[in-house]
C-alpha positions, 0 to 999 in steps of 0.5 A: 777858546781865549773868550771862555777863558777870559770869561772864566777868569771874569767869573773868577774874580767876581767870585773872589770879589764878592766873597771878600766883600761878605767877610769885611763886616765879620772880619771887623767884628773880629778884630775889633773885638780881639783888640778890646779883649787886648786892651783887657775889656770883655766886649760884645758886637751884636752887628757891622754893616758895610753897604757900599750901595748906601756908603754907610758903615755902621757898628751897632750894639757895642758893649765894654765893660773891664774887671771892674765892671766899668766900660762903655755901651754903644747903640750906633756907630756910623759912618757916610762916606761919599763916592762922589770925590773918587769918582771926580778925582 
């Protein structure tokens, strides 16, 4: 009886886990956009990448641009991290 609870609850939490991770890069998106918007920039994403497996984020196709028409364009923004200093403390 303990074990198919404890299984349910592993389940459980694997679920949550797994669904947190599919909304961080929409959840970037999101607030990244809202905060330009703030700043008074009309701002376009076209995608966020988050692997954890390749530890790399990315931002790709960023466009900015203000009242004035100036702004800014980004192809790619990336970054690698390494899991290997987690790993050995």
């Amino acid at each position: 009886m303990k074990a198919r609870i404890f299984t349910k609850i592993l389940l459980a939490l694997i679920v949550i886990v797994v669904i947190c991770l599919a909304l961080i890069p929409t959840t970037i998106k999101w607030l990244a956009t809202d905060w330009l918007t703030q700043q008074g920039l009309d701002t376009h994403i076209n995608d966020v990448d988050l692997s954890l497996l390749d530890s790399r984020f990315s931002i790709n196709g960023i466009k900015s641009t203000n009242q004035q028409g100036k702004g800014f364009q980004l192809g790619e923004f990336a970054i690698d991290f390494s899991w290997a200093p987690l790993r050995d403390n």
